[in-house]
KOLBA-365738 format. One record per residue (C-alpha): x negated, y, z negated; residue number from 1. Coordinates in Angstrom, 3 decimals, padded with zeros to 6 digits. Example, Ala and Ser with C-alpha at 12.3 -4.5 7.8 and 13.67 -1.06 7.14 Angstrom:
# KOLBA-365738
<xx->-012.300, yy->-004.500, zz->-007.800, rodo->1>
<xx->-013.670, yy->-001.060, zz->-007.140, rodo->2>
This chain:
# KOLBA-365738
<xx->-056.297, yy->014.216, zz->-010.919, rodo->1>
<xx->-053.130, yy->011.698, zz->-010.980, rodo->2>
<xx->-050.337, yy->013.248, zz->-008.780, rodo->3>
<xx->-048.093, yy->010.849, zz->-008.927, rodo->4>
<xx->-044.897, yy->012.120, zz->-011.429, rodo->5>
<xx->-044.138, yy->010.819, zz->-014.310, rodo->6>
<xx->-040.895, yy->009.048, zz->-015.878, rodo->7>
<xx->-039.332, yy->011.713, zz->-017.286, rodo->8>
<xx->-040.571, yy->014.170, zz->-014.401, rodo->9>
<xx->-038.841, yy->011.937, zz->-011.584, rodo->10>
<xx->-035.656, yy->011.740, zz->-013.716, rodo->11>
<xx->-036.202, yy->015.765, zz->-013.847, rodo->12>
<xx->-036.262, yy->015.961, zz->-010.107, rodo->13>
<xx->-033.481, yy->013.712, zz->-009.273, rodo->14>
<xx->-031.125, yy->015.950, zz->-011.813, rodo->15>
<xx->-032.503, yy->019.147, zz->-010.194, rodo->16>
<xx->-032.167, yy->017.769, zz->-006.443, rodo->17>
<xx->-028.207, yy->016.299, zz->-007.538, rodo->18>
<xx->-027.622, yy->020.137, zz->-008.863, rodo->19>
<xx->-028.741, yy->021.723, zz->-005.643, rodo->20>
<xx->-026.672, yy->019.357, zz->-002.970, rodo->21>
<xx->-023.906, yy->019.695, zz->-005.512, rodo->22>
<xx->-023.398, yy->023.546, zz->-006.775, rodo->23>
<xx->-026.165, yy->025.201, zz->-004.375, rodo->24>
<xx->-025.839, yy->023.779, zz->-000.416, rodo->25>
<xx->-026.513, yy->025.950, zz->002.114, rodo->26>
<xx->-023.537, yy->027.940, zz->002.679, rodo->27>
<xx->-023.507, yy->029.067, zz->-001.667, rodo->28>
<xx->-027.390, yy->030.183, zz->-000.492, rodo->29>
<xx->-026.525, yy->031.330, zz->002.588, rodo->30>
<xx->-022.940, yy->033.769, zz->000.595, rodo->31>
<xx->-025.678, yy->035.138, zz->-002.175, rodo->32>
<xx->-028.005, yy->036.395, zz->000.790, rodo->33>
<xx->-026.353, yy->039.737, zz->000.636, rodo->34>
<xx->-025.116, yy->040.047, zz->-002.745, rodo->35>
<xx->-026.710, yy->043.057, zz->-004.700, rodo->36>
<xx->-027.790, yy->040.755, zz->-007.827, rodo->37>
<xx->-029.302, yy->037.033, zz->-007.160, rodo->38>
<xx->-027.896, yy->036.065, zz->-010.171, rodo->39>
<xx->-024.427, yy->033.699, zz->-009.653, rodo->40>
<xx->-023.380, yy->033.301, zz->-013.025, rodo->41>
<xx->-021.652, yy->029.791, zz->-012.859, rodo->42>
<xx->-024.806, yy->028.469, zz->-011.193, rodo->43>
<xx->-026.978, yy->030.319, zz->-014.542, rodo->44>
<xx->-024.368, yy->028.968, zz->-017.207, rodo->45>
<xx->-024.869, yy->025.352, zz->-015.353, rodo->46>
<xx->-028.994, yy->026.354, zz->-015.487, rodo->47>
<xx->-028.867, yy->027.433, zz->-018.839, rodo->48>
<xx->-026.768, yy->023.955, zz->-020.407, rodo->49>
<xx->-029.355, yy->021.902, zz->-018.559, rodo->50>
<xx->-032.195, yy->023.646, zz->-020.605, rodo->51>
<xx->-034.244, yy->024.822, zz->-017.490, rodo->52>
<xx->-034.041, yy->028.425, zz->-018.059, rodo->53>
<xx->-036.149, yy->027.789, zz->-021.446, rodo->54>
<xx->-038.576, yy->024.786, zz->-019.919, rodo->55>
<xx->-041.746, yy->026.832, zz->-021.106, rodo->56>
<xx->-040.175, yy->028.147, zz->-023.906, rodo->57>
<xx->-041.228, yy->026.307, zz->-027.529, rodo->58>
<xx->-039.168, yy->024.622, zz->-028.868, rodo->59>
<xx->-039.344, yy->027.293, zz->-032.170, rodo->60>
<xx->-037.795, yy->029.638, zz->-030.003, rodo->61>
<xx->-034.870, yy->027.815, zz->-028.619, rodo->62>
<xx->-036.769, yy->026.130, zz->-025.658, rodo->63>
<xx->-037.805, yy->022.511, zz->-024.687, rodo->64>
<xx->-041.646, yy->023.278, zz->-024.265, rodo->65>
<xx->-042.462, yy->021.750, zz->-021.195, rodo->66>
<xx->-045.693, yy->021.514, zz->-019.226, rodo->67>
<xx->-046.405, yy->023.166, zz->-016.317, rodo->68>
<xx->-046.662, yy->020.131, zz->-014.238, rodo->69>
<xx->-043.148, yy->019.640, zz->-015.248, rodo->70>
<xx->-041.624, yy->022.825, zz->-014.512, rodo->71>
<xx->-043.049, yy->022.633, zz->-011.157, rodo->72>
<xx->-040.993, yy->019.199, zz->-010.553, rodo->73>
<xx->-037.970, yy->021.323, zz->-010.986, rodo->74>
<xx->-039.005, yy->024.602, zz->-008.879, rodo->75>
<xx->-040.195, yy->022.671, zz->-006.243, rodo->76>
<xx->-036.041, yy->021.318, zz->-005.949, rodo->77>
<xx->-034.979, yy->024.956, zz->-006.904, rodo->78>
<xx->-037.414, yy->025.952, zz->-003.441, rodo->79>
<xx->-035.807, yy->023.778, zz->-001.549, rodo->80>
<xx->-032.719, yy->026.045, zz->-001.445, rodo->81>
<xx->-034.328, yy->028.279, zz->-001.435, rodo->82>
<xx->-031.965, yy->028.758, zz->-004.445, rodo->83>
<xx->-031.589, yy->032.793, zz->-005.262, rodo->84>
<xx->-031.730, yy->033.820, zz->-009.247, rodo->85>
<xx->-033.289, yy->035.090, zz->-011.924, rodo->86>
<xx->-034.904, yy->031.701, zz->-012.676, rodo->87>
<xx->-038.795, yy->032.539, zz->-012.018, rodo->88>
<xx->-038.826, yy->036.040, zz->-013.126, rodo->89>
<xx->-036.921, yy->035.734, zz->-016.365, rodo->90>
<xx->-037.515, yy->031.885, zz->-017.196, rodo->91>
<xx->-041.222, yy->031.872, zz->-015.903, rodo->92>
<xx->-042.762, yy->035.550, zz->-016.169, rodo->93>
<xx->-040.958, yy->037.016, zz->-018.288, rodo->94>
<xx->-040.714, yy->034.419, zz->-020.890, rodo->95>
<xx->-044.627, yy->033.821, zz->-020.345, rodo->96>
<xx->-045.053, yy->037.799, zz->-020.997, rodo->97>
<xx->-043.373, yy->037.766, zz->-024.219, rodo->98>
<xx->-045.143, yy->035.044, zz->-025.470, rodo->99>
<xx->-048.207, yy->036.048, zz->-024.360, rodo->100>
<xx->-047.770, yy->039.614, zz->-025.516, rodo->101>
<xx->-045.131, yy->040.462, zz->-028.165, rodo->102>
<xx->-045.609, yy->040.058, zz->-031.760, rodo->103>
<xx->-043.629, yy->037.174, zz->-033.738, rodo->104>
<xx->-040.859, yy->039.015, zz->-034.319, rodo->105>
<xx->-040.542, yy->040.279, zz->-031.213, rodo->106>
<xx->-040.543, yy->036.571, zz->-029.925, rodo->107>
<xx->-038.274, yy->035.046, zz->-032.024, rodo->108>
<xx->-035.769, yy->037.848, zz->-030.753, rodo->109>
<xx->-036.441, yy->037.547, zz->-027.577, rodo->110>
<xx->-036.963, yy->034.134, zz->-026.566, rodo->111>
<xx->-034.148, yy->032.388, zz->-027.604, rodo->112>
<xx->-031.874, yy->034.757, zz->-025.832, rodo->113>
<xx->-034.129, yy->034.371, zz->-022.591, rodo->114>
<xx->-033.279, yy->030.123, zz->-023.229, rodo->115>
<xx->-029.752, yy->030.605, zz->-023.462, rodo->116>
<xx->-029.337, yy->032.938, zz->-020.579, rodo->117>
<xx->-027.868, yy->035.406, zz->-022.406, rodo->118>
<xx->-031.158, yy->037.754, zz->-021.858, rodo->119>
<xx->-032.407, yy->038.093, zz->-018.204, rodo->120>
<xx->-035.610, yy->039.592, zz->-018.424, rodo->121>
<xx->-037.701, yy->040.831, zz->-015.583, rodo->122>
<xx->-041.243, yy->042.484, zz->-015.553, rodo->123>
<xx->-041.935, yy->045.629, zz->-013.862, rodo->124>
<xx->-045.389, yy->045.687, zz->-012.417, rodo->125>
<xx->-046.001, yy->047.768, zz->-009.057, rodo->126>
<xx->-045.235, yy->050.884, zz->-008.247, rodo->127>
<xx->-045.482, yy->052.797, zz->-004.740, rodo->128>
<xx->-049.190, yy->052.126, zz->-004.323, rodo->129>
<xx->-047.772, yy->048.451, zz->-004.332, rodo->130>
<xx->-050.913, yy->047.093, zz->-006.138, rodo->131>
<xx->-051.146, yy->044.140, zz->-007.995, rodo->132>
<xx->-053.514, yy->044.712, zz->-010.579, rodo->133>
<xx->-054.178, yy->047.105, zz->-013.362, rodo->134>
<xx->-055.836, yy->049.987, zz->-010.986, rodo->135>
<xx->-052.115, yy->050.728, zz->-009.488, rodo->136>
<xx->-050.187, yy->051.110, zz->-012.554, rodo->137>
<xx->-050.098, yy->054.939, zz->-013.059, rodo->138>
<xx->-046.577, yy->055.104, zz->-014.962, rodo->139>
<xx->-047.579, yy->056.958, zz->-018.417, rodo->140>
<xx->-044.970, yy->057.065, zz->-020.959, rodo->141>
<xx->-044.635, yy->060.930, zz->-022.933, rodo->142>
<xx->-044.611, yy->060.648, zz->-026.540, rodo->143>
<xx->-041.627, yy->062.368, zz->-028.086, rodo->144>
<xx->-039.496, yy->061.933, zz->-031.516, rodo->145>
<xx->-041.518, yy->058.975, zz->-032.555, rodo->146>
<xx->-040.936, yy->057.238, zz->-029.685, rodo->147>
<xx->-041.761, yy->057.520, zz->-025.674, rodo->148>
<xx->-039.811, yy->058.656, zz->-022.785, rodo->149>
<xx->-040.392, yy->057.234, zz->-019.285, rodo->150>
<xx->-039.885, yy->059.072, zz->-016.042, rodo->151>
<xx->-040.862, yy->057.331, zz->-012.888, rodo->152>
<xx->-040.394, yy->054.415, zz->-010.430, rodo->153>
<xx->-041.382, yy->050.880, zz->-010.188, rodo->154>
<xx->-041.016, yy->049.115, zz->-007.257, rodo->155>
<xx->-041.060, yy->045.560, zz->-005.639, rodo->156>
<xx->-039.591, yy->044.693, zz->-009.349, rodo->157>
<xx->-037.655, yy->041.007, zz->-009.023, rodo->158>
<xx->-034.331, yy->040.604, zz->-009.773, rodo->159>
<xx->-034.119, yy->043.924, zz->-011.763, rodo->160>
<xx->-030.197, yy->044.355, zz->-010.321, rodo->161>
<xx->-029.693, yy->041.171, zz->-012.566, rodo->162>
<xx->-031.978, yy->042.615, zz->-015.577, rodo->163>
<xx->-030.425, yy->042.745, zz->-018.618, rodo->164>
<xx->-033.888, yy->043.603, zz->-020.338, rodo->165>
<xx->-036.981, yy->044.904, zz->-018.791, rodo->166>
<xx->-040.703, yy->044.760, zz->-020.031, rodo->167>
<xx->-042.687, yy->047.739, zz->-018.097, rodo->168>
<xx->-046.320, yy->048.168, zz->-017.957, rodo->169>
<xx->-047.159, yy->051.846, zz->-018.498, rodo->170>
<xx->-050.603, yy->053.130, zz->-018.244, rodo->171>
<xx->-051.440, yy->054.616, zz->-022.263, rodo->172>
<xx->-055.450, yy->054.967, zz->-021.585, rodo->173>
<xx->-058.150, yy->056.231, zz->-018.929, rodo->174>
<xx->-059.303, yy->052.767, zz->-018.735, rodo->175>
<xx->-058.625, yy->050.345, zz->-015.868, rodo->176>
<xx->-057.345, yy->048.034, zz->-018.244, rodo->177>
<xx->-055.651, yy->049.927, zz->-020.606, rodo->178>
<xx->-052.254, yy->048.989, zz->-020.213, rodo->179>
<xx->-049.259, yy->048.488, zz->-022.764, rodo->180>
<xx->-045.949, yy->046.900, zz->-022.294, rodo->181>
<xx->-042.819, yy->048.311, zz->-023.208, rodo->182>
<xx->-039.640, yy->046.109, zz->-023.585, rodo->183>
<xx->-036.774, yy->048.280, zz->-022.300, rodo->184>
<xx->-033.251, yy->047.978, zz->-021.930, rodo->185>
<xx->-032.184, yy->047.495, zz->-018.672, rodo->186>
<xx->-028.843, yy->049.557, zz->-018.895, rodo->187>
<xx->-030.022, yy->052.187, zz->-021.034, rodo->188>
<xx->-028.814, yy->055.874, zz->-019.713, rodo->189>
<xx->-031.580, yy->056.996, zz->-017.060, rodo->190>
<xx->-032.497, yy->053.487, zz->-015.637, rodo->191>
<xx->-031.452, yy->053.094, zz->-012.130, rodo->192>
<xx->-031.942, yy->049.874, zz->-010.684, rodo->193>
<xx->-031.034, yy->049.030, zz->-007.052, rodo->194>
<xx->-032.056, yy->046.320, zz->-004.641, rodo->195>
<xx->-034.764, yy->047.180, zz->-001.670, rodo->196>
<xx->-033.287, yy->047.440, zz->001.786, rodo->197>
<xx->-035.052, yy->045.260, zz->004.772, rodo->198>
<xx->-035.982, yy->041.711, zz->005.008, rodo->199>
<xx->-036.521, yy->040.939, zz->001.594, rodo->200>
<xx->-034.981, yy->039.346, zz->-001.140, rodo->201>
<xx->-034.430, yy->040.192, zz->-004.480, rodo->202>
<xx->-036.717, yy->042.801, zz->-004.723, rodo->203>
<xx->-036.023, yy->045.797, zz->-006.550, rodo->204>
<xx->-036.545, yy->049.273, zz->-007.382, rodo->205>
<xx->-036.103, yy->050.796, zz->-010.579, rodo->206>
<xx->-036.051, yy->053.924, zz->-011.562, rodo->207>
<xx->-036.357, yy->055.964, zz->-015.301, rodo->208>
<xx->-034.975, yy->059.379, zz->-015.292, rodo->209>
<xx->-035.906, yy->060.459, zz->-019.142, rodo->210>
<xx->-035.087, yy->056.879, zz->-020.365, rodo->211>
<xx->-035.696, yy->057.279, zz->-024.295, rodo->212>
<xx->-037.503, yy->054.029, zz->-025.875, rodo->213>
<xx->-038.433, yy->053.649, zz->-029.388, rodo->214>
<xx->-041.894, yy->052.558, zz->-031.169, rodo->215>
<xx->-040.826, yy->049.447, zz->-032.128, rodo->216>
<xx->-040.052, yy->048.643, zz->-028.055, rodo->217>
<xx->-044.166, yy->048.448, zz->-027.746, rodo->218>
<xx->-044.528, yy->044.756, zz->-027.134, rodo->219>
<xx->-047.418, yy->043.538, zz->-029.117, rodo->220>
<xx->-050.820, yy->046.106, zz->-029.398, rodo->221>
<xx->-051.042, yy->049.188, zz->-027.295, rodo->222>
<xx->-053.674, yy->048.964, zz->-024.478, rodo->223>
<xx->-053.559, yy->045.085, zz->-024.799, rodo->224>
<xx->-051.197, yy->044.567, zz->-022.020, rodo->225>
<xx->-052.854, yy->043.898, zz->-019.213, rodo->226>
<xx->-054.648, yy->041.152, zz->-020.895, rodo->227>
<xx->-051.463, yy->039.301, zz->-021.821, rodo->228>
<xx->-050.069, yy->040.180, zz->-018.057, rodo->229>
<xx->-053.031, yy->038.586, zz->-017.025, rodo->230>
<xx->-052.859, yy->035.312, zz->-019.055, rodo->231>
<xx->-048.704, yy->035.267, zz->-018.045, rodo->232>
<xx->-049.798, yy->035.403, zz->-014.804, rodo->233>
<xx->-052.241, yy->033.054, zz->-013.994, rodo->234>
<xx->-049.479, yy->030.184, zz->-015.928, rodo->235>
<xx->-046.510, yy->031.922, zz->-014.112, rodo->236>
<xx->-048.472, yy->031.926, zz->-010.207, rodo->237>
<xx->-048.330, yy->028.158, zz->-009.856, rodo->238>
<xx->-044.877, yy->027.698, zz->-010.738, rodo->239>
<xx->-044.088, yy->030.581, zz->-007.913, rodo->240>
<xx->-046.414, yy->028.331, zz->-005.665, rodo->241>
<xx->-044.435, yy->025.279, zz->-006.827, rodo->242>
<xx->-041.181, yy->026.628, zz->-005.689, rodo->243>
<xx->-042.759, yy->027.884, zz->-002.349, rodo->244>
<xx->-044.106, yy->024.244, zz->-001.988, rodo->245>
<xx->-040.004, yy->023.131, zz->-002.344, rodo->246>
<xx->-039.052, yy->025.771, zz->000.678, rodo->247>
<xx->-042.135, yy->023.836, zz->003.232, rodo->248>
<xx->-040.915, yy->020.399, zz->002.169, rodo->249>
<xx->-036.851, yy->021.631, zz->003.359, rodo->250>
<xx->-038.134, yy->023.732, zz->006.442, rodo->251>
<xx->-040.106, yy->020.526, zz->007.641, rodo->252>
<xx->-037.220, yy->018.198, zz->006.347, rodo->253>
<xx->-034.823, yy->020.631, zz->008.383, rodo->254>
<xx->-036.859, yy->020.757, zz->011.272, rodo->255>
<xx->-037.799, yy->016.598, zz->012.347, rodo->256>
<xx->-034.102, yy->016.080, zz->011.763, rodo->257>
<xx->-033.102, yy->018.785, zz->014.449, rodo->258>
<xx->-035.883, yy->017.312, zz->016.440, rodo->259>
<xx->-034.573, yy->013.809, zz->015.839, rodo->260>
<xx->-030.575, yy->015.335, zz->017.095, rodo->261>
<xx->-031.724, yy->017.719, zz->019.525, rodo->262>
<xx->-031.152, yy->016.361, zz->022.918, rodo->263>
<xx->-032.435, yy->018.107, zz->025.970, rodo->264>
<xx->-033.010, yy->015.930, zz->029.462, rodo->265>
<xx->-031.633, yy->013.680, zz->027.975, rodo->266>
<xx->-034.185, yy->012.763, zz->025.519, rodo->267>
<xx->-034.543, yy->013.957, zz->021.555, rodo->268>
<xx->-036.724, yy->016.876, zz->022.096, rodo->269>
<xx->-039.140, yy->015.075, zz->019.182, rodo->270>
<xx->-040.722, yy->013.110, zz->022.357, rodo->271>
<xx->-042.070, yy->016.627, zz->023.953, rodo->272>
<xx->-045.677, yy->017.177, zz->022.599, rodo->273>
<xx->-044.928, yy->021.045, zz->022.179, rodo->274>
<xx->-042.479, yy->020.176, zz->019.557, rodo->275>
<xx->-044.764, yy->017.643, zz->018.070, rodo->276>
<xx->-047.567, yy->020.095, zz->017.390, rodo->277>
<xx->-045.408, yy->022.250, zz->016.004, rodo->278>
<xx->-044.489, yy->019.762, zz->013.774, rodo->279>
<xx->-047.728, yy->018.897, zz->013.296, rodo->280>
<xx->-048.312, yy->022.444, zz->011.822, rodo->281>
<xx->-045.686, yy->022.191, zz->009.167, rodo->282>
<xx->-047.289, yy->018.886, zz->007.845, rodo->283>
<xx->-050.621, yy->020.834, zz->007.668, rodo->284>
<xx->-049.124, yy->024.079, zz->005.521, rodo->285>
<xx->-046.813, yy->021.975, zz->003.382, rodo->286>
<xx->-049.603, yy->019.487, zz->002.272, rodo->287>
<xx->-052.186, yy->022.297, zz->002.063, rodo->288>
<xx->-049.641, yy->024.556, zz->-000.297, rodo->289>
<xx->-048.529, yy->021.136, zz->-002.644, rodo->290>
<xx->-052.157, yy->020.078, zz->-003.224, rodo->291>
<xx->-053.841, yy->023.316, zz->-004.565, rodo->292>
<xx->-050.748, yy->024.090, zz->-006.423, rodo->293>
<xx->-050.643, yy->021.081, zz->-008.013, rodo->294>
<xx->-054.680, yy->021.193, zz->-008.349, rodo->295>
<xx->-054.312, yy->024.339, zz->-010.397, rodo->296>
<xx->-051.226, yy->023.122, zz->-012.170, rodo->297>
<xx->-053.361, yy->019.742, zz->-013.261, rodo->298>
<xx->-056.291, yy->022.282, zz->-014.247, rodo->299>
<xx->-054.025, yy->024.582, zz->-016.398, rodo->300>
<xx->-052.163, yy->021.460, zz->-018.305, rodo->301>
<xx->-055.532, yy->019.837, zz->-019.301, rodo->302>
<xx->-057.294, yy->022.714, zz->-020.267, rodo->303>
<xx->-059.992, yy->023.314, zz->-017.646, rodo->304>
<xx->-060.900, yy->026.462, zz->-016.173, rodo->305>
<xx->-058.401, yy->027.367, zz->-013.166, rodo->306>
<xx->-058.843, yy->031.298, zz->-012.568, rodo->307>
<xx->-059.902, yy->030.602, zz->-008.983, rodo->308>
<xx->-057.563, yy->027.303, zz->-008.496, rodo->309>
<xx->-054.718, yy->029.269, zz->-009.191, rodo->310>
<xx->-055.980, yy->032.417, zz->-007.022, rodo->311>
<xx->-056.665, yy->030.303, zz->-004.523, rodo->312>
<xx->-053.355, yy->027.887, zz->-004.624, rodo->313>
<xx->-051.208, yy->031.315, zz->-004.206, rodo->314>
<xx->-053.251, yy->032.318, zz->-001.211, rodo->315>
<xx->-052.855, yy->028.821, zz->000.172, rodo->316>
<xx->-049.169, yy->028.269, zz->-000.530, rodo->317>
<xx->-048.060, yy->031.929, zz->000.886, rodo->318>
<xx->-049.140, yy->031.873, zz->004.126, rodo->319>
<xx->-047.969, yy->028.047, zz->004.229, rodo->320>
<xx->-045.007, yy->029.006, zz->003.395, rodo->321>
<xx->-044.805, yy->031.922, zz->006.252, rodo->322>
<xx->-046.316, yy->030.222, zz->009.229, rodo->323>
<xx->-043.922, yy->026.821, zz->008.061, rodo->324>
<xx->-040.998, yy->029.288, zz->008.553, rodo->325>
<xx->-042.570, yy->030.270, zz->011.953, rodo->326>
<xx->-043.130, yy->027.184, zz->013.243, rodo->327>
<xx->-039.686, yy->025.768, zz->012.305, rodo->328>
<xx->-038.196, yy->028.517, zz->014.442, rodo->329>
<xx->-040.387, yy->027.283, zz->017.610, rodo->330>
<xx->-039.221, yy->023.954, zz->016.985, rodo->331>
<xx->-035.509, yy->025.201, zz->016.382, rodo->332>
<xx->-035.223, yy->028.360, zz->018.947, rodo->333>
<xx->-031.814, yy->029.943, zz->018.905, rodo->334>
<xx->-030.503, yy->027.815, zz->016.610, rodo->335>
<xx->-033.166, yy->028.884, zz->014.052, rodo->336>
<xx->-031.544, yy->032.402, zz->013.834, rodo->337>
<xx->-028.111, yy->031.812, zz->013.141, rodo->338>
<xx->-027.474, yy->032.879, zz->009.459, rodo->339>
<xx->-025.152, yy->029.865, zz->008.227, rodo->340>
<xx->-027.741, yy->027.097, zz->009.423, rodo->341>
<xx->-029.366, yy->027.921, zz->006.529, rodo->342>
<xx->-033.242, yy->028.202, zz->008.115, rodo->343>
<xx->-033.287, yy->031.941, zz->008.336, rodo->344>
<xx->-032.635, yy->031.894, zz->004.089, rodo->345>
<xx->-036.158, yy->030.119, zz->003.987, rodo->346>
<xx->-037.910, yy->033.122, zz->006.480, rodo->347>
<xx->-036.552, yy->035.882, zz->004.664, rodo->348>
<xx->-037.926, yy->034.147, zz->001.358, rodo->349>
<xx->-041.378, yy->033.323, zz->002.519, rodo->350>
<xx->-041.845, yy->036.871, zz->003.660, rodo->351>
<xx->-041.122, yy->038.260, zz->-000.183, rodo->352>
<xx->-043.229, yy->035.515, zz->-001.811, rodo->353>
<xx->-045.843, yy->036.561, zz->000.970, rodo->354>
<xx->-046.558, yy->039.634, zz->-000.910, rodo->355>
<xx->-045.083, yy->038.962, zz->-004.581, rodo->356>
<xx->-047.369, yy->038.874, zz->-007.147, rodo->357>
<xx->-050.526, yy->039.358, zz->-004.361, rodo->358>
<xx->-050.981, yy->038.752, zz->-000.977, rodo->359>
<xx->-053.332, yy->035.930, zz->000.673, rodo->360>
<xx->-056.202, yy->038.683, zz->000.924, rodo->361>
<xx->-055.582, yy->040.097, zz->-002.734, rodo->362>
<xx->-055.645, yy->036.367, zz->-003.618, rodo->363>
<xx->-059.016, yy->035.567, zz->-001.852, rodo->364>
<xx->-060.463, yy->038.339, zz->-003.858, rodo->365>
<xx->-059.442, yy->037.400, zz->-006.970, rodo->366>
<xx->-060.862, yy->033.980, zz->-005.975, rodo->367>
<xx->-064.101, yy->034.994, zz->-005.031, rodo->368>
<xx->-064.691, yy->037.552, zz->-008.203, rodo->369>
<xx->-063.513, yy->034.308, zz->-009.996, rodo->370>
<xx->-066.712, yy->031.946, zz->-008.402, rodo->371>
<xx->-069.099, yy->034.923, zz->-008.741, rodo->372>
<xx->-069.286, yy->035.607, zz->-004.859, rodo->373>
């Protein structure tokens, strides 16, 4: 496994890392915090004319048809903000969905839309039994004039208040795994979409109060849904990993530099061995989260098997992520907690990423089903 980047990937991450000190510092993340959608649309025009809303996109459908390895280069830099958007859930997941999923027509109007920016789709997943896999999805759509009609709730649904298109899994057969996907518009009369109070980002709920979709919204085969979630998923996961990996490297950045500035009896408070191990600990998540992302990332680009990799780099990077955020706030105290520093942007992130898309223990499950355990 060679990690060191290529060419074109270091010219990728300078670009990215010149966009984020230039049209994202901390006090644009810091204004969004509250804002009912993530999505800021000068920063997604910008995003879109660079090409990195379609970087997994082919290039048939309007995109540039990176590999993984080189998405992650730029949302590892997009982490670093941690930069708020619609970026992972409509340029990662959702993209991955449709292509895993829809038919060929259905791609080539979708995808190129998703490219531009124009379309911002998100997938709903969870509902109120917050599970992550195929047991918890209970929504059942009622057939009616040709077509289906969806009452219910999905929750912990990302970036929905941004949505211009959703694709909803709906539960169409007794068996665990039979699961469909529906692609529905996000403004259509009886969807209600608002963001979740509490410390969380942008995580959603939406609601469908008699919401009317046709046939022709079934993306690809009916009960085959879950198996093209499934293969989205395990692509889309390290790239979620990736950009957690981006929000260790700026909490550690964040936090030797106070230590280095810091000045308490008269010395930087980087001499006092307290500090140090805490220090100490960020080094140890944010190596541990960038080198089983990028093992499952290397896995996934060459073709080997990396079920439990990527299980296993999710499970790594989230509590990384968490317990970074934790010690940064030992090493920064009550400057750690004021909103404007920027630190406090990172905490409330690493707690949503700590449960999106499966916790460390759902992870280590997955991981060990994966290696037969």
């Amino acid at each position: 496994m060679d990690l060191a980047l290529t060419e074109s990937q270091e010219m990728l991450r300078t670009a990215a890392r010149t966009f984020m000190e230039r049209e994202a510092p901390v006090d644009v993340v810091v204004g969004l915090q509250k804002a009912e959608s993530s999505l800021e649309p000068g920063l997604w025009r910008k995003a879109a004319k660079l090409g990195w809303l379609g970087i997994l996109i082919p290039t048939e459908y309007g995109g540039s048809g990176d590999r993984l390895s080189d998405a992650a280069v730029l949302y590892e830099e997009l982490g670093r903000g941690p930069l708020p958007g619609p970026f992972f859930s409509s340029g990662v997941l959702g993209a991955l969905t449709v292509l895993e999923g829809a038919t060929e027509d259905q791609r080539r109007r979708l995808l190129p839309g998703i490219a531009s920016g124009e379309r911002v789709l998100t997938v709903a997943i969870t509902e109120p039994n917050a599970s992550w896999g195929p047991a918890g999805i209970t929504l059942a759509p009622q057939g009616k004039n040709g077509g289906y009609t969806l009452n219910g709730t999905k929750l912990f649904v990302s970036d929905a208040t941004s949505a211009t298109d959703l694709v909803v899994a709906v539960r169409t057969g007794e068996g665990t795994n039979d699961v469909s996907l529906l692609h529905v518009d996000a403004r259509a009369p009886g969807v209600t979409t608002r963001r979740l109070p509490g410390f969380l980002s942008w995580q959603c709920e939406v609601s469908f109060d008699n919401v009317e979709v046709e046939r022709a919204a079934l993306l690809g085969e009916a009960q085959r849904g879950w198996a093209a979630l499934a293969k989205a998923l395990e692509r889309a996961v390290p790239l979620l990993c990736a950009y957690i990996v981006g929000g260790c490297q700026a909490v550690y950045e964040k936090s030797v530099v106070y230590t280095q500035t810091r000045v308490q009896f008269g010395v930087p408070i980087g001499r006092f061995q307290r500090v140090q191990d805490h220090v100490v600990r960020l080094v140890n998540h944010l190596d541990s989260a960038r080198w089983t992302t990028w093992e499952a990332l290397w896995k996934l680009d060459t073709g080997r098997p990396a079920t439990a990799s990527v299980h296993m780099a999710k499970a790594v990077a989230s509590e990384a992520y968490l317990e970074a955020c934790n010690a940064a706030h030992e090493v920064h105290a009550g400057m750690g907690v004021l909103i404007e520093y920027g630190l406090a942007a990172h905490t409330q992130m690493s707690r949503t990423l700590f449960h999106f898309l499966g916790d460390p223990r759902w992870h280590k499950r997955r991981m060990a089903d994966a290696l037969e355990w």
